[in-house]
Residue frames as qw, qx, qy, qz and C-alpha x, y, z in Angstrom:
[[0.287, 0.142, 0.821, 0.473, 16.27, -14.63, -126.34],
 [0.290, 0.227, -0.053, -0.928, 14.11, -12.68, -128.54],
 [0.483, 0.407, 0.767, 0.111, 10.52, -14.49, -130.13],
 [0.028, -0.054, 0.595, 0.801, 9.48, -14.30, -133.31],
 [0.639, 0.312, 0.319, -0.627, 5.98, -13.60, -134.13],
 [0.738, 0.513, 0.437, 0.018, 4.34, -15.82, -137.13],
 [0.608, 0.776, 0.029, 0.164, 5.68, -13.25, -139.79],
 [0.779, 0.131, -0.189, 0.583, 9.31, -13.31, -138.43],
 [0.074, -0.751, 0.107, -0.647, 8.86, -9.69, -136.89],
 [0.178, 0.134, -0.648, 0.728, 9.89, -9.40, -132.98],
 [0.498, -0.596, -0.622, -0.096, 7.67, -9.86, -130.38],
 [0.265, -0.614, 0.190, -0.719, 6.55, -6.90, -127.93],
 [0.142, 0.171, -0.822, 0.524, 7.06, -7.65, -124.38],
 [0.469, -0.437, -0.585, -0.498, 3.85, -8.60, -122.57],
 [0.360, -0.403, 0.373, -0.754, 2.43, -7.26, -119.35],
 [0.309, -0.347, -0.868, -0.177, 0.39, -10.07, -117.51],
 [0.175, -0.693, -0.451, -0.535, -2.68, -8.74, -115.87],
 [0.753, -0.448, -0.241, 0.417, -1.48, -8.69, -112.51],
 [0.410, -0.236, 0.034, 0.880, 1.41, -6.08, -113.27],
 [0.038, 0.557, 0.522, 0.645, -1.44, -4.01, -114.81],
 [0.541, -0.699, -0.453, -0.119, -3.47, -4.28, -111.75],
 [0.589, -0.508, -0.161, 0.608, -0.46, -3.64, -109.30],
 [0.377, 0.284, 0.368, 0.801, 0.64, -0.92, -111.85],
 [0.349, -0.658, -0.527, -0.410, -2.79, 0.57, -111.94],
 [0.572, -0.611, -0.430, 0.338, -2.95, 0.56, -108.16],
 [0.608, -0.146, -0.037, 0.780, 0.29, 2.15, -107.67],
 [0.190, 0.478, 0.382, 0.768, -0.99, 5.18, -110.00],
 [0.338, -0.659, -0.489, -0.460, -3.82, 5.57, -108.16],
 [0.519, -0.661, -0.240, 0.486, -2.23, 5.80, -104.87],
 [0.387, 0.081, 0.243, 0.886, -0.40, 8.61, -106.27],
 [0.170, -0.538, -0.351, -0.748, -3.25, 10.65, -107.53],
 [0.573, -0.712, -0.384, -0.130, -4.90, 9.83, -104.00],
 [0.475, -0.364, -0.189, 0.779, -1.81, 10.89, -101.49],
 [0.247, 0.130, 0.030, 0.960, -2.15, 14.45, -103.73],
 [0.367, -0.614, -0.335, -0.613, -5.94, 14.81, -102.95],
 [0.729, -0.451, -0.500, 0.120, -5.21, 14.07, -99.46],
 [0.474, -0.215, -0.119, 0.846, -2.45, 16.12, -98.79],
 [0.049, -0.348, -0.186, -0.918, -4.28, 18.74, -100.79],
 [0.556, -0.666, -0.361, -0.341, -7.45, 18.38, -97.98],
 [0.752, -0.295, -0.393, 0.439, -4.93, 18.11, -95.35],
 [0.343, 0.006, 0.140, 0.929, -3.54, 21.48, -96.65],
 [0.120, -0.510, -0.576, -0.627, -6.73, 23.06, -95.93],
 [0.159, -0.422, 0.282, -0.847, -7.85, 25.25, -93.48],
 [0.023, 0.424, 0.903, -0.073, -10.26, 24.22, -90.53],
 [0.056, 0.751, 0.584, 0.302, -13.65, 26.24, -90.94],
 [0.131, 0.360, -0.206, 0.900, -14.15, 29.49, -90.76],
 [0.649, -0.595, -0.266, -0.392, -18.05, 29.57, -89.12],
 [0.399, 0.736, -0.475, 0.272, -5.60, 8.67, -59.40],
 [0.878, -0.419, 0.148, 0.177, -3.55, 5.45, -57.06],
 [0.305, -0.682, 0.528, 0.404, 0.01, 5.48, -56.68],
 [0.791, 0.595, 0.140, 0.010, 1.37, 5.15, -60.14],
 [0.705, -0.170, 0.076, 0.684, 5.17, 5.20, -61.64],
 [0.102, 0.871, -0.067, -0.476, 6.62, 8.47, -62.48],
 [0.746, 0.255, 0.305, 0.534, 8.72, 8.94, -66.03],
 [0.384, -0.597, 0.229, 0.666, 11.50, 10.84, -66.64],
 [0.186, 0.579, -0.458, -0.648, 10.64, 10.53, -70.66],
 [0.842, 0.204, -0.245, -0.437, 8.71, 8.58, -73.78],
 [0.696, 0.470, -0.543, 0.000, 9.74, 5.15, -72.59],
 [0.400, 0.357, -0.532, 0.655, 11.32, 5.46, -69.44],
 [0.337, -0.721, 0.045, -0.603, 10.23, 5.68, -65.86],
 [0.345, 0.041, -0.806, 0.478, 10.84, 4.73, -62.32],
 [0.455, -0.635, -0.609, -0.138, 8.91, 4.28, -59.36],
 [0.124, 0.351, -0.229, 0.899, 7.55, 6.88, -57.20],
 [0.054, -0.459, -0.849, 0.255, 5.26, 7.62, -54.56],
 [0.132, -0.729, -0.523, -0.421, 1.97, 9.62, -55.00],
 [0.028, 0.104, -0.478, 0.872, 1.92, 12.79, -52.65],
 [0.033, 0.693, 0.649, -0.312, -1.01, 13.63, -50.50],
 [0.125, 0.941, 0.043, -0.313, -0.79, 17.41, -51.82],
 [0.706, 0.215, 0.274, 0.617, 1.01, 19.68, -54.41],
 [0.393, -0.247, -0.084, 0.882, 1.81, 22.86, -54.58],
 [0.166, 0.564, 0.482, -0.650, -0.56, 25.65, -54.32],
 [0.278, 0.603, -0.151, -0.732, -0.33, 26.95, -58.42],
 [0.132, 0.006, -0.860, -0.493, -0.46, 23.81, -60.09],
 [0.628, -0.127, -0.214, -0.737, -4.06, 23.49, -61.76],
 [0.739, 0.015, 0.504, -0.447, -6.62, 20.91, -60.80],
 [0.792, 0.364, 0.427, 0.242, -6.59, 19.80, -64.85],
 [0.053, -0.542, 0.476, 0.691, -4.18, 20.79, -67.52],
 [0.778, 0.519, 0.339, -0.097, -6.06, 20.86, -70.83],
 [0.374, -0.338, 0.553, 0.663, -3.37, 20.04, -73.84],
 [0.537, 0.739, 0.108, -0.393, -4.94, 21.35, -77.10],
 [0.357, -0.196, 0.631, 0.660, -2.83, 20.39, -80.56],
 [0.497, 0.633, 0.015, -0.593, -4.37, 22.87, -83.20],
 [0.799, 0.499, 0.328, -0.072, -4.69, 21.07, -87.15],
 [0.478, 0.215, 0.370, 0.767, -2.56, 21.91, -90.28],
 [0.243, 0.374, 0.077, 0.892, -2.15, 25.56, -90.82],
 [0.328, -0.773, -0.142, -0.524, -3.77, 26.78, -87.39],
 [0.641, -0.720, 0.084, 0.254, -0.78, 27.17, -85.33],
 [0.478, 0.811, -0.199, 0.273, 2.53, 28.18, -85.48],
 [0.753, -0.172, -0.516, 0.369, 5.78, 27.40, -83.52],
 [0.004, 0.220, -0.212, 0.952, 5.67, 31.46, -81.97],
 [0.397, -0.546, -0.294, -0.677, 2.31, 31.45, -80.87],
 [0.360, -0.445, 0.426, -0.700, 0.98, 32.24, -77.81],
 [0.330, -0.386, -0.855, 0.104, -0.46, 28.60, -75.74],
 [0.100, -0.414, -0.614, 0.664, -2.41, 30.80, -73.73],
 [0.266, 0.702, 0.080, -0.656, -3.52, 33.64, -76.12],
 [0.432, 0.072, 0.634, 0.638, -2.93, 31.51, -79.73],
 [0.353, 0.723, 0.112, -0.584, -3.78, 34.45, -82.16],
 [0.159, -0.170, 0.720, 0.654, -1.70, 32.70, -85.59],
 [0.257, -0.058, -0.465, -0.845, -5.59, 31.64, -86.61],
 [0.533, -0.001, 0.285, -0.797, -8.55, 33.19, -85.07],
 [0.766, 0.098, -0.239, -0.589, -10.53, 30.66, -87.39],
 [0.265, 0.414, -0.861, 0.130, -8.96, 27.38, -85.67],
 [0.600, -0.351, -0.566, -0.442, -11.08, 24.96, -85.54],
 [0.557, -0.228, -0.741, 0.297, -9.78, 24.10, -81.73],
 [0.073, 0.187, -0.285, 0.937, -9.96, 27.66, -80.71],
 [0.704, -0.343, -0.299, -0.545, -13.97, 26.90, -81.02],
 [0.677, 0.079, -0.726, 0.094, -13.04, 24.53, -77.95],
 [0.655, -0.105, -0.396, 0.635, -10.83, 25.59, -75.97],
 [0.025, 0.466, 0.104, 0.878, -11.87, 29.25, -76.06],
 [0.556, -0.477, -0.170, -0.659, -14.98, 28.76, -74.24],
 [0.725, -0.591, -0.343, -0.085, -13.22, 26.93, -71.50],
 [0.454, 0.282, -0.149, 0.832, -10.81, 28.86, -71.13],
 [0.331, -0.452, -0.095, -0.823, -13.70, 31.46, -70.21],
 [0.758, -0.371, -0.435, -0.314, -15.45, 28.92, -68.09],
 [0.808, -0.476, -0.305, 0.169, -13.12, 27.92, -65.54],
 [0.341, -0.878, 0.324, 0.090, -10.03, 29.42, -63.32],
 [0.280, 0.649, -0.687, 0.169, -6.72, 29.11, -64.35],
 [0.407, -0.460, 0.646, -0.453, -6.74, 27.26, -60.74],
 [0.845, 0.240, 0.407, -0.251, -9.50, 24.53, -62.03],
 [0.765, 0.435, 0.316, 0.355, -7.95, 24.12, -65.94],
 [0.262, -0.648, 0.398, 0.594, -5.29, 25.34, -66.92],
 [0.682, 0.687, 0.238, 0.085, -5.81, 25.52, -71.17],
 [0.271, -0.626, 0.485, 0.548, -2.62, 25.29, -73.23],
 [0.829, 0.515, 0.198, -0.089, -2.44, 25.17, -77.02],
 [0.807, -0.124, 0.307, 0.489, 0.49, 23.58, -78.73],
 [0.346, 0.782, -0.128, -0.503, 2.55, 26.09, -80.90],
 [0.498, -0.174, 0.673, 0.518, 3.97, 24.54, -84.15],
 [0.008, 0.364, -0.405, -0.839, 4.57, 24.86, -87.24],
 [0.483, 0.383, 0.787, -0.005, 1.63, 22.38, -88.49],
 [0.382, 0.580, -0.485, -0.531, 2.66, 22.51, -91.80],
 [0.800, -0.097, 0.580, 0.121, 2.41, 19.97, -94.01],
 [0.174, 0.639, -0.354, -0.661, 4.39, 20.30, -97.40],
 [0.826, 0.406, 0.285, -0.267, 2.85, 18.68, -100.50],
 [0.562, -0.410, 0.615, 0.371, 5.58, 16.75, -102.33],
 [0.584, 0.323, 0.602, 0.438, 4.20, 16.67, -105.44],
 [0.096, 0.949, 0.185, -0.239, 3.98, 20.43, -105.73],
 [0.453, 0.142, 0.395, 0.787, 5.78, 22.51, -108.53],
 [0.722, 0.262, -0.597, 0.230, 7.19, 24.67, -107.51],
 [0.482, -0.256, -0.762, 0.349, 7.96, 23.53, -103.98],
 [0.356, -0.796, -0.449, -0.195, 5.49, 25.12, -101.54],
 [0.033, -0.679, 0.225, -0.698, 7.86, 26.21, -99.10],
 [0.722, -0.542, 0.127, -0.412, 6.23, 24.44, -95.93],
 [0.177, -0.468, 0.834, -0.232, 8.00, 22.30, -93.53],
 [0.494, 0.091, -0.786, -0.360, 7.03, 18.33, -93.97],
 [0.702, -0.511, -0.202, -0.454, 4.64, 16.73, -92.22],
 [0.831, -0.164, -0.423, 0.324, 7.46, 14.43, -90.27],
 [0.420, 0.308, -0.224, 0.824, 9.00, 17.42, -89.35],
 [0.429, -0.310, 0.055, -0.847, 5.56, 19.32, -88.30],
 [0.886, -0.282, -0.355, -0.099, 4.02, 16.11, -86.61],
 [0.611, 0.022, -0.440, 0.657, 7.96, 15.87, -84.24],
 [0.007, -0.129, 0.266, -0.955, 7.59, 19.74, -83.12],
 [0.579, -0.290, -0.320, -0.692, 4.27, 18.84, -82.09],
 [0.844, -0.424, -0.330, 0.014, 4.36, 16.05, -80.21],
 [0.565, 0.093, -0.372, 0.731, 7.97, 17.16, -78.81],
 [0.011, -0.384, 0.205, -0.900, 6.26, 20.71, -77.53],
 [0.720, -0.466, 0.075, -0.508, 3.36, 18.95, -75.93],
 [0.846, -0.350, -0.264, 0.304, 5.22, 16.22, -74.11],
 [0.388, 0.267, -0.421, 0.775, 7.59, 18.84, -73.08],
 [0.538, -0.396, 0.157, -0.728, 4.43, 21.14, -71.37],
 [0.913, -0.297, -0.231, -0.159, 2.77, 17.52, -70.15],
 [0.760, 0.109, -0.357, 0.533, 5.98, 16.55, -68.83],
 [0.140, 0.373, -0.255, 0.881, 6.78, 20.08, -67.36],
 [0.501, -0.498, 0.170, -0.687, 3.65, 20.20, -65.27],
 [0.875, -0.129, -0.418, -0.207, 3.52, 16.72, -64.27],
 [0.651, 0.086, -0.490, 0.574, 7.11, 17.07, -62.44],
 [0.051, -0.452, 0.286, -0.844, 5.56, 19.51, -60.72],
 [0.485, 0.079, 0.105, -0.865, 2.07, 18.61, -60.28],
 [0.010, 0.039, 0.996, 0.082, 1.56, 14.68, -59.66],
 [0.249, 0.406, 0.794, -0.379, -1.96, 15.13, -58.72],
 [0.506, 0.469, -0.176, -0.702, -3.30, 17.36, -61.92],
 [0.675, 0.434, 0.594, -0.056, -5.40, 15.50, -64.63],
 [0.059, -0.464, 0.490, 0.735, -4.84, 16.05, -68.10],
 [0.670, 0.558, 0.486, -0.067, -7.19, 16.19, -71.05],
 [0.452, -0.271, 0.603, 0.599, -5.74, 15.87, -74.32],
 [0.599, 0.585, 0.424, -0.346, -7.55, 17.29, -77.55],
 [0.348, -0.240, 0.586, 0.691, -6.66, 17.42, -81.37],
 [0.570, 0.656, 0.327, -0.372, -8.20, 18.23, -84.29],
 [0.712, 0.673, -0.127, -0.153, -6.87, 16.70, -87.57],
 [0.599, 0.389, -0.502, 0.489, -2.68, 16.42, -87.74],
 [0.283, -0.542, 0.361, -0.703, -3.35, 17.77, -84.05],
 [0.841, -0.267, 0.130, -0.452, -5.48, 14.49, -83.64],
 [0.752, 0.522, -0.371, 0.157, -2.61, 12.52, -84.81],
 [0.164, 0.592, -0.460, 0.641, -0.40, 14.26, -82.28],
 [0.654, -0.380, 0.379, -0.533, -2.74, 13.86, -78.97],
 [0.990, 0.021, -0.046, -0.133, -3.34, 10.04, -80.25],
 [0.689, 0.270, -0.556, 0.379, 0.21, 9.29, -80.78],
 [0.224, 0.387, -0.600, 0.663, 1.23, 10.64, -77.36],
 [0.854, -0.139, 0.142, -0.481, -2.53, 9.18, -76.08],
 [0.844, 0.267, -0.456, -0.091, -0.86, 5.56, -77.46],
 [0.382, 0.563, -0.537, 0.498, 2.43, 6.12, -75.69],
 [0.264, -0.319, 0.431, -0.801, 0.80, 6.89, -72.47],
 [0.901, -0.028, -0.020, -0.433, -2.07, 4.15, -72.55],
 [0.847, 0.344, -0.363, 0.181, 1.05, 1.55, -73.34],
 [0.807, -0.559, -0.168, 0.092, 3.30, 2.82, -70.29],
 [0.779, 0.088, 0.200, 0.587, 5.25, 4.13, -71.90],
 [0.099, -0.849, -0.415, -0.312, 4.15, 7.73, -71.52],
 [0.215, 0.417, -0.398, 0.789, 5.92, 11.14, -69.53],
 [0.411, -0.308, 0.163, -0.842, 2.89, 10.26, -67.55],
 [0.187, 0.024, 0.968, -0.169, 0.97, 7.54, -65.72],
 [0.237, -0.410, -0.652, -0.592, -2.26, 6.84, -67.52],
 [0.244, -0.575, -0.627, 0.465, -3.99, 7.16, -63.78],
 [0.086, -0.600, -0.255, 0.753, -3.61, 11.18, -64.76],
 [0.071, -0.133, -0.712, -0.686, -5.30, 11.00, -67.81],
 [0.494, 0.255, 0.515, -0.652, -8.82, 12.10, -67.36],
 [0.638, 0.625, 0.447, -0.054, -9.76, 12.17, -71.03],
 [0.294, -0.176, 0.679, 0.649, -8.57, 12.14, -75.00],
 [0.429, 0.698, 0.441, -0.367, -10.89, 13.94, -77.50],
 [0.520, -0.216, 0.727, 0.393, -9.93, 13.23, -80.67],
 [0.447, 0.764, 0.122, -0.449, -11.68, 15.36, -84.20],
 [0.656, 0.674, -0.340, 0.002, -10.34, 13.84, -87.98],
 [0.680, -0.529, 0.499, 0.090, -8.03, 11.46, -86.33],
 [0.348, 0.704, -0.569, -0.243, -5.43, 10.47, -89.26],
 [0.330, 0.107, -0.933, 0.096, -4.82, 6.70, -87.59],
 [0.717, -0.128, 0.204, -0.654, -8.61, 6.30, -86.41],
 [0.207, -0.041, -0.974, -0.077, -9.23, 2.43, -86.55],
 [0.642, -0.301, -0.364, -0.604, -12.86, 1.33, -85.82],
 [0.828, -0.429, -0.357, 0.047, -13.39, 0.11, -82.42],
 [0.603, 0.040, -0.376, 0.702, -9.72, 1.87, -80.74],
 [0.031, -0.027, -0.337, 0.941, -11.65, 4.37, -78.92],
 [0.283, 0.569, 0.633, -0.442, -15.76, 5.66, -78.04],
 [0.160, 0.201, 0.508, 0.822, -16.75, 6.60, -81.19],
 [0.157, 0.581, 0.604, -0.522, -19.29, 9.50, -80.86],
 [0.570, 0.545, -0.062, -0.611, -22.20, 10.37, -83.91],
 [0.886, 0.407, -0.179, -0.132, -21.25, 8.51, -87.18],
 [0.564, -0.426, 0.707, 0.028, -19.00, 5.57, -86.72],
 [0.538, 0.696, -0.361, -0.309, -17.81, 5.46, -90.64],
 [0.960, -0.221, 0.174, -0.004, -16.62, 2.16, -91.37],
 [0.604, 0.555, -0.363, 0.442, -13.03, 3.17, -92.93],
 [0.727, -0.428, -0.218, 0.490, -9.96, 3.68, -91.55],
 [0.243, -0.863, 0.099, 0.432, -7.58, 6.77, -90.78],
 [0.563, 0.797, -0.219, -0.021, -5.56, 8.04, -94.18],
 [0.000, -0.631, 0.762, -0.147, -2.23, 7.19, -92.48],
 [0.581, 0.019, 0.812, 0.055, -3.46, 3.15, -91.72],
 [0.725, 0.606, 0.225, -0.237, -5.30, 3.07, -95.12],
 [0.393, 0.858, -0.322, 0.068, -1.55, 4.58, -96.63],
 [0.727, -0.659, 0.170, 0.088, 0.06, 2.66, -93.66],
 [0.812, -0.186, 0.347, 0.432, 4.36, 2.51, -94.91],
 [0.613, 0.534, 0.345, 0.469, 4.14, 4.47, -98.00],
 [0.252, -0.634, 0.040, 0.730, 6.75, 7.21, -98.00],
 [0.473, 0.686, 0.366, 0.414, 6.46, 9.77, -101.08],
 [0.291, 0.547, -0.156, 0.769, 9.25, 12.47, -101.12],
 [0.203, 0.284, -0.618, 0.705, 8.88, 14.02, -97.80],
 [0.866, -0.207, 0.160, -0.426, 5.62, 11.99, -96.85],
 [0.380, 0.116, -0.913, 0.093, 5.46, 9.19, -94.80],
 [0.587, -0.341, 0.174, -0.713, 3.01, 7.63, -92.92],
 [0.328, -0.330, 0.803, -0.372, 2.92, 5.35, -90.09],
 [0.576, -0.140, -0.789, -0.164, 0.05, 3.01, -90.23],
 [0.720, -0.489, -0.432, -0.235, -1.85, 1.73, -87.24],
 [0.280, -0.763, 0.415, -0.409, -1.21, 2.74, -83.61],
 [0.613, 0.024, -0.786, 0.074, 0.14, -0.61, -81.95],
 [0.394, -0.112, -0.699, 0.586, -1.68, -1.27, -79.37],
 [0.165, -0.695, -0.603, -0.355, -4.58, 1.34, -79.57],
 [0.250, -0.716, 0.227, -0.611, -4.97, 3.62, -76.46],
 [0.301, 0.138, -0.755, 0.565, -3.98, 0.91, -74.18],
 [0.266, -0.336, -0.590, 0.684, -5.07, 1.90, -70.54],
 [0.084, 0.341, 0.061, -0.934, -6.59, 5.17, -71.55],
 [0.047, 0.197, 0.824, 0.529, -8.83, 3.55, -74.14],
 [0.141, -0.495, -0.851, 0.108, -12.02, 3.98, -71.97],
 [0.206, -0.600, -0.270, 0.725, -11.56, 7.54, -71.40],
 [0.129, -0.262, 0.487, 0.823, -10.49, 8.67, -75.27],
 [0.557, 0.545, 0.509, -0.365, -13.28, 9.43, -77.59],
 [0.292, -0.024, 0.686, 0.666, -12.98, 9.79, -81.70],
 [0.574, 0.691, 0.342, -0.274, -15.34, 11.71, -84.12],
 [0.056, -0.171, 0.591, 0.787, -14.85, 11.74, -87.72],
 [0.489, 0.509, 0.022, -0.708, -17.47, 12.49, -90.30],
 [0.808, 0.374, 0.456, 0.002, -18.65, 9.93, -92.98],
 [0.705, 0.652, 0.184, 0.208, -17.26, 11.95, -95.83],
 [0.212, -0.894, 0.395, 0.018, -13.97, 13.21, -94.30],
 [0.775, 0.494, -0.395, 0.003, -11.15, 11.52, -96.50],
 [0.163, 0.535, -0.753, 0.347, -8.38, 11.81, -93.63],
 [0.334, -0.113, 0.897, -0.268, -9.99, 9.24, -90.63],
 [0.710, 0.217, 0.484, -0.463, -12.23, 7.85, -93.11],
 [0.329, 0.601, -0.580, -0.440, -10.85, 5.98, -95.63],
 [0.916, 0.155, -0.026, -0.369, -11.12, 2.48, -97.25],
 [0.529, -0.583, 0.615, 0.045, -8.66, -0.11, -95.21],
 [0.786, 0.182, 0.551, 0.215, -8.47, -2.49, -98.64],
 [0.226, 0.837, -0.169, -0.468, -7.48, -0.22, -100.95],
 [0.064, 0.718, -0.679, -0.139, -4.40, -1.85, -102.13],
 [0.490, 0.106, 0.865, 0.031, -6.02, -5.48, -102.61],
 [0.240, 0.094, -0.524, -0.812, -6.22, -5.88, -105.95],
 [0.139, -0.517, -0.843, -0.046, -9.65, -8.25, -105.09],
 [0.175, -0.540, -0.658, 0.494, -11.00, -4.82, -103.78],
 [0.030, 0.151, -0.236, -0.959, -10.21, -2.13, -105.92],
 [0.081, -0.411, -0.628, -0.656, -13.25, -2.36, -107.96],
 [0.554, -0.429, -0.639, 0.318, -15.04, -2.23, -104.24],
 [0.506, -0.550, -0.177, 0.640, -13.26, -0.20, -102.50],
 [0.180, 0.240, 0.447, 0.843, -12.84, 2.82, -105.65],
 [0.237, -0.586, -0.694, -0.344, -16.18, 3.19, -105.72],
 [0.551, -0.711, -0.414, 0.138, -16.57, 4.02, -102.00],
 [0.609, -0.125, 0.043, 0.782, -13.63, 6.28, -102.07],
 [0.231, 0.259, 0.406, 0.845, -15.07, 8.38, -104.13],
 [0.306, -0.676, -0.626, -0.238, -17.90, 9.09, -102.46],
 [0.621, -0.524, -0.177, 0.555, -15.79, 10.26, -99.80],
 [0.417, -0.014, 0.222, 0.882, -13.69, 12.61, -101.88],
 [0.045, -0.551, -0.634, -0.540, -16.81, 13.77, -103.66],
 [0.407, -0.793, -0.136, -0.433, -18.31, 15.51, -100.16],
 [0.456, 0.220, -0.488, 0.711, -14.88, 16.26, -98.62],
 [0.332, -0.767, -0.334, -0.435, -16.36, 17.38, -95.30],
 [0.671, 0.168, -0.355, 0.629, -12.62, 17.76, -93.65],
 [0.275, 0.264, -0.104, 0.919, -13.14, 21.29, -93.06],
 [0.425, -0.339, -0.538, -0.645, -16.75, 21.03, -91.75],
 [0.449, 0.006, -0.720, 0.529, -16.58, 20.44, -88.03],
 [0.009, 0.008, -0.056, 0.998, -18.23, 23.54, -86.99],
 [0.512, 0.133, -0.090, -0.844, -21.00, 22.97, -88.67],
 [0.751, 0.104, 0.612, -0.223, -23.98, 19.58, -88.75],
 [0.732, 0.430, -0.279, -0.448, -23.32, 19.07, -92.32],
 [0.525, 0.493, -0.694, 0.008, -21.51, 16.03, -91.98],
 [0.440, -0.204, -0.793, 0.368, -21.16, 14.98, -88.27],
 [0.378, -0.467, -0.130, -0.789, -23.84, 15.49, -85.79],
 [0.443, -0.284, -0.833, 0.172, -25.32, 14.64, -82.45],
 [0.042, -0.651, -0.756, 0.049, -28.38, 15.52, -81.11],
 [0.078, 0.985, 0.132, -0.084, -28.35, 18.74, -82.71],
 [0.416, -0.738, 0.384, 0.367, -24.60, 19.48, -81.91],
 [0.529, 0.647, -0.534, 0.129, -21.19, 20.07, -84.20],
 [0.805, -0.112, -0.379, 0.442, -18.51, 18.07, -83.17],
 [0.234, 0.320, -0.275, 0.876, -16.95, 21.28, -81.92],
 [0.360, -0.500, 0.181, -0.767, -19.58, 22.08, -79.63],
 [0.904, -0.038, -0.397, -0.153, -19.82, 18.49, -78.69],
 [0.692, 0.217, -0.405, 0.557, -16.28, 18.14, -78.01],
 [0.175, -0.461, 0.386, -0.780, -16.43, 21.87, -75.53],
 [0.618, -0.519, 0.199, -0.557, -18.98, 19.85, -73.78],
 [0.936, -0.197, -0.289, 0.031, -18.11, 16.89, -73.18],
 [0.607, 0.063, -0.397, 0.685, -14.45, 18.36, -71.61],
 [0.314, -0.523, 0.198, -0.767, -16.24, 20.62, -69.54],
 [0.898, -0.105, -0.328, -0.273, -17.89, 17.75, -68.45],
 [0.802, 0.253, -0.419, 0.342, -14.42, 16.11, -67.81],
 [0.359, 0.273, -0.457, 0.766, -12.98, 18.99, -65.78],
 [0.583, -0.465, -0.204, -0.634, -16.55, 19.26, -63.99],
 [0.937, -0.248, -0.245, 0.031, -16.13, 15.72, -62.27],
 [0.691, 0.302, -0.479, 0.449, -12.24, 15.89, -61.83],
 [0.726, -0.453, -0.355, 0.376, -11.07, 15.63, -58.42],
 [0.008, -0.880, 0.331, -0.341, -9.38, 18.95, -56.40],
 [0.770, 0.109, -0.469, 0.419, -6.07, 17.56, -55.14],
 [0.528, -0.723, -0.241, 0.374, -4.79, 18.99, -52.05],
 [0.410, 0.792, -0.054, 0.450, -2.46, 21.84, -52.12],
 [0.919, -0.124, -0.270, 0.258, 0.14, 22.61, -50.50]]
């Protein structure tokens, strides 16, 4: 039925404030997924008791622990998962040359140098870590983040997996650095839960740089301990053309919590984001604080103290030491 205003003219349909607000919202997530994806799409800087075995994510049976293993598997296998655009699914794990300027190469480089093959054994995932910006015109070309996130975690549980059936008694430190930190964490989650190609028992340590599903409190948080959450809980369900993002890890790191550490930078948009967003009681809040964020994007910034610091240190030199550290302590299995 149509109303009539006073002078007999039709009445316009009326919003109530609510569908403004939700409206409103809705926009704004929009505008925010494209600044995200566009920081995402940024370089990184230039500057052990008897435990089951598994056969696959999910899956395992029981085995017994040897006394010894075989004479070429390492002491620790370090798994490395390089960011958005600093890998490729050709590149070398041993010699990754796609880009020199990768933030993990700062890492992984310098223990690489440090120890024998024999002691650590330093592998860096190759994929395609692409993500491909959906609102882009026209299309970018790049493979989508579900896609680049799968060939990620699929190539490093295949390596983790691959030595492990050899090589019960190696340790295994896990690092990431952005979508990379994503990667390690999800297949940190898996593994903490039981659920893992591995027993958490051979988990030495999980070092974790711009984690995408950070959560306050789900791991040691080392320097600033920003009070947001990771871009993917903050976004947690919302698919947009070929984004999608998960939301919260269930279940945190599990077992492995104690071991796994987390840095993100105050003004780094991707593990530091505002976990109300989408309550319309918060927006006015929660806007505000957003911006700040956006404002001194400091994604790319790892390298260097402008953002995250500790006692003097980048996170990147932070991170080299503390997993030196890691593979310092770790036990020499027998050999066989």
């Amino acid at each position: 039925m149509t109303h009539q205003q006073p002078d007999g003219k039709p009445r316009g349909r009326r919003f109530s404030p609510l569908t403004i607000v939700v409206g409103l919202i809705v926009v704004i997530a929009l505008v925010l997924l494209a600044i995200m994806i566009g920081t995402w799409l940024r370089p990184g800087p230039t500057m052990p008791p008897e435990s089951p075995d598994s056969s696959g994510p999910g899956s395992s049976t029981a085995a017994p622990r040897p006394k010894s293993q075989p004479a070429d598997c390492p002491d620790v296998q370090v798994i490395s998962v390089p960011g958005t655009l600093e890998s490729s699914s050709k590149d070398d794990p041993y010699n990754p040359t796609f880009n020199p300027n990768s933030l993990m190469l700062k890492v992984t480089a310098p223990l690489a140098a440090a120890f024998p093959d024999s002691r650590a054994d330093v592998w860096t995932t190759p994929y395609v870590a692409q993500l491909s910006n959906p609102v882009a015109i026209p299309p970018d070309g790049q493979a989508s983040y579900e896609k680049s996130r799968t060939e990620g975690y699929e190539k490093s549980v295949a390596q983790i997996k691959k030595v492990y059936d050899k090589c019960k008694l190696t340790g295994f430190v896990l690092m990431g650095f952005s979508q990379g930190a994503v990667i390690a964490g999800d297949i940190a989650n898996e593994i903490g839960a039981g659920k893992g190609v591995i027993p958490a028992d051979n988990v030495l340590g999980v070092g974790l740089i711009s984690d995408g599903r950070r959560e306050p409190g789900d791991a040691r948080t080392v320097g600033p301990n920003p009070p947001g959450v990771g871009v993917e809980v903050a976004y947690g369900g919302f698919s947009f053309g070929s984004l999608s993002l998960r939301g919260e890890r269930e279940g945190g790191f599990g077992a492995v919590t104690d071991r796994t550490v987390s840095l993100c930078g105050t003004k780094d948009p991707i593990c530091n984001q505002p976990k109300d967003i989408f309550q319309v009681g918060q927006i006015a809040t929660t806007l505000p604080e957003l911006q700040k964020v956006l404002a001194g994007n400091s994604h790319a910034l790892y390298a260097t103290t402008t953002d995250w610091s500790y006692n003097g240190q980048t996170a990147t030199q932070w991170l080299q030491g503390w997993a030196r550290g890691v593979i310092e302590k770790a036990l020499k299995p027998p050999h066989s």
